[in-house]
N, C-alpha and C positions, 0 to 999 in steps of 0.2 A: 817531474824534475827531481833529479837528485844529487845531496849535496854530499859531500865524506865529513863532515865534520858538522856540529854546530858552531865554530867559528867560521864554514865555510858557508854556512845558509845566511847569518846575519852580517857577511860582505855581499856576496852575491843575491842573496835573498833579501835586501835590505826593503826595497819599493817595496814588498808583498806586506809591508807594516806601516803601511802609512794608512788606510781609516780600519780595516778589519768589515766584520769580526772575524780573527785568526782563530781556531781549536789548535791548540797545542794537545795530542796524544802521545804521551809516555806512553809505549810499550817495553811491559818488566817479561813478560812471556809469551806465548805463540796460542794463546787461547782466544780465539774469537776478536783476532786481530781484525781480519773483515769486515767482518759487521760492527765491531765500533767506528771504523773509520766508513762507514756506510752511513751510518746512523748519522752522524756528524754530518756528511757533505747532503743528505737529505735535509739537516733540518735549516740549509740555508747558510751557511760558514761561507765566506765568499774563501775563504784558502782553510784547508786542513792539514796540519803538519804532523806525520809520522816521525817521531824521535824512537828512534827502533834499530838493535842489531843489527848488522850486515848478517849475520847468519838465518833469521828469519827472511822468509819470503813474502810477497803481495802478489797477490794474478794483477794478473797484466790489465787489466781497466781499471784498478786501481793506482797502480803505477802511474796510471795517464791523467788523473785525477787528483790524488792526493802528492803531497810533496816529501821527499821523505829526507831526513837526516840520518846520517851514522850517528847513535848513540850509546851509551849505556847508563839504565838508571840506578844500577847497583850502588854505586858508591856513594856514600855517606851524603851529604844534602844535593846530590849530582841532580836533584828536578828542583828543587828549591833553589840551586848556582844557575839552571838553565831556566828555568821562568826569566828570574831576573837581570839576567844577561838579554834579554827578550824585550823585557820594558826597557833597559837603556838604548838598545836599538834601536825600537818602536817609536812612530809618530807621536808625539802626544794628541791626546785624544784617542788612539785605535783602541778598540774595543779586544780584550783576549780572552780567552780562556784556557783552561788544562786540567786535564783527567789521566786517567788510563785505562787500556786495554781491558775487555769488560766492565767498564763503564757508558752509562749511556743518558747522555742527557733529555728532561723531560721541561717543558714550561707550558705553562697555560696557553691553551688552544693551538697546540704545537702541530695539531695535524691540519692545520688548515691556515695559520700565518709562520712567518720564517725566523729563525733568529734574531733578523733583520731587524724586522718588522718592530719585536718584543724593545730590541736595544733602542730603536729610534724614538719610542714612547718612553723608555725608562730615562732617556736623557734629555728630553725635552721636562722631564720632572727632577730635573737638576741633579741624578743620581750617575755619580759615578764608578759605580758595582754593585751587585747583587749578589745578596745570600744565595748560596743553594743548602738543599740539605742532599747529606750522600744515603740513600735508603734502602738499604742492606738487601739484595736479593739469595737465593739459594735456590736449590732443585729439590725438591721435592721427596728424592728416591738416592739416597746414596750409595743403594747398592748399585743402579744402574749407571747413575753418575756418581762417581767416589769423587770428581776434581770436585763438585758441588756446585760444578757450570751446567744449563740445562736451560737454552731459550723457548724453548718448547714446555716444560713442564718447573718454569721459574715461581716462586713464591715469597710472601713479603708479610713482614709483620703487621696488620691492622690497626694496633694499640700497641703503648709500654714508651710512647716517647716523651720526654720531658725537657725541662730546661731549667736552667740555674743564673742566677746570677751572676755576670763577668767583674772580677775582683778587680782596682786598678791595683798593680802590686804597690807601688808608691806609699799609697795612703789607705789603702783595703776598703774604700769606697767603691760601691756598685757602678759601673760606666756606664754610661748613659746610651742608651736605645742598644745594648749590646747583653748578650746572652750566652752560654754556653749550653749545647744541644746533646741530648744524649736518645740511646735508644735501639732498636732491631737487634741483631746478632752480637753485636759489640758490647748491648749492655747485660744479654742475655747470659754472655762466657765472656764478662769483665775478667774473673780470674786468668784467661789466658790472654789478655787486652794487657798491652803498657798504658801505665795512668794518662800519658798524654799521647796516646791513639784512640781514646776510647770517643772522643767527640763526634758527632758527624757535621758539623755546620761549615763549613769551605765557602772563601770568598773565589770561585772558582771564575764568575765574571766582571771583567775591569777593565776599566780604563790607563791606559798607559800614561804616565807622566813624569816630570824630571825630578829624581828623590825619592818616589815610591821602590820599597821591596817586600816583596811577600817573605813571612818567616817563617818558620820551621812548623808550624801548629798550625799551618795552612791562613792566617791572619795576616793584615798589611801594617806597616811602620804609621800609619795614616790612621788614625780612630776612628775618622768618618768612613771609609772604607768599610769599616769590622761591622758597622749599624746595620740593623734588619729591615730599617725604616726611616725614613728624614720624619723631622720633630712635628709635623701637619697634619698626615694622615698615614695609613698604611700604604707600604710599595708591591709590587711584585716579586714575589720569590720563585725558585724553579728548584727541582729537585734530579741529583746525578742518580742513578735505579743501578746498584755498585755489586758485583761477586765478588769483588776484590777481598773482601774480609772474609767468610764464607770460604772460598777459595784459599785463603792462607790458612785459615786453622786448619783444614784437613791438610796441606802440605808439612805441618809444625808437627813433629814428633809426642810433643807433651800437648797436644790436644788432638792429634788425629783418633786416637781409640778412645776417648770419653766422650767423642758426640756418634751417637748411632743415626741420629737425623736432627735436622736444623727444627725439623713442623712442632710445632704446639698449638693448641687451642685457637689461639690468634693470628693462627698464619692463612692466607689466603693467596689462591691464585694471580698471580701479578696479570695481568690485562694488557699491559704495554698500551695503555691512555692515559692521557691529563687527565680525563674524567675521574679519573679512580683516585689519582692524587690527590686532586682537588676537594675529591668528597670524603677522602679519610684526612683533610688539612694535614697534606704532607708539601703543602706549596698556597701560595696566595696570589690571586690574580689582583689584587689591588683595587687599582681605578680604571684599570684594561677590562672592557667589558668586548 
């Protein structure tokens, strides 16, 4: 299906929002458009939505498969205006999500249960969203790959991530079950990082309802929302495996010639498994055994 506009998917497209879970994909460029939107209708997305140029292409089993919109994410909060034109749509209750192009989502035991699966356990535990974290991939060789995309020869930092304390700006009290996440490439070449890019933690999965908007720093209007964890026990987290950063510095004129390679000491071959996530706790399976 395809729509010309995103006001033309949320008339026409409006049923495809009523339980989910919907993947909203931004595409900002024509890299490895494919296999994100593969990766996605793999891991179980009852709809995947392509927000993507008319001038980029899809082979045609995609087309038949994914749903696409005309879009562009260029402009100034243009995926932050279109999320949330998304939840006032959307069913309350439907589960969403959104990434982009070279991004690919990873959850506990994700080769062998579905999306599905994950959401129906994380809501029967009263949760409506989930952390992910976004964890920084790169290639390996940039001489071979100068873009610094490489799924074949992808790598990921093992250690160096941390977290801080979330300020409520109000009253400069720490909030409660909430965190600010740093780490991989971003904290690596903070100097070419804007102070408020350099986070990775994304409420990237949520539930839609009336008065909720995602803002700018990737957090929701909703506190309970931003939490890592309800106040009980620990929840589920999943982590997005992202070029996207990686990929822009080498596009950025004032950092493409000072990184001669992403690798240091701590880089390791990325696996494309939960397993590997899990056991460098880059994700938490919870009470999901």
């Amino acid at each position: 299906m395809i729509y010309s506009s995103l006001d033309d998917f949320l008339t026409r497209g409006k049923a495809l929002l009523a339980k989910g879970p919907v993947a909203l994909i931004f595409v900002e460029d024509d890299v490895e458009v494919a296999t994100t939107l593969r990766h996605h209708l793999q891991s179980g997305f009852e709809t995947v939505v392509a927000l993507m140029p008319d001038a980029f292409d899809l082979p045609a089993g995609l087309e038949k498969r994914a749903v696409r919109v005309s879009f562009e994410c260029a402009p100034g909060n243009a995926v932050t205006d279109a999320v949330n034109a998304v939840i006032r749509a959307a069913e309350p209750g439907c589960w969403l999500y959104y990434c982009f192009n070279t991004e690919y989502l990873f959850f506990p035991f994700c080769e062998t249960r579905t999306i599905a699966e994950m959401l129906s356990f994380h809501t029967e535990e009263r949760r409506d969203a989930m952390l992910t974290y976004v964890i920084d991939l790169y290639a390996g060789d940039l001489q071979d790959h100068p873009g610094a995309v490489s799924l074949d020869e992808a790598f990921l930092d093992r250690s160096g991530y941390y977290a801080q304390s979330r300020k409520d700006p109000e009253n400069g009290h720490p909030r409660e079950r909430q965190l600010d996440f740093f780490g991989g490439v971003r904290w690596r070449y903070e100097e070419h990082i804007p102070n408020a890019s350099r986070k990775i933690d994304r409420i990237a999965l949520f539930r839609a309802k009336p008065g909720l908007a995602l803002q700018a720093d990737h957090t929701f209007n909703d506190q309970e929302y931003n939490t890592y964890s309800c106040p009980w026990h620990n929840n589920l987290t999943a982590a997005i495996c992202s070029f996207r950063t990686a990929k822009a510095l080498r596009r950025n004129s004032g950092s493409r010639f000072d990184i001669k390679t992403y690798k240091w000491h701590n880089s390791v071959p990325f696996e494309w498994h939960s397993r590997q996530l899990l056991d460098l706790g880059l994700m938490e399976p919870g009470q999901w055994f």
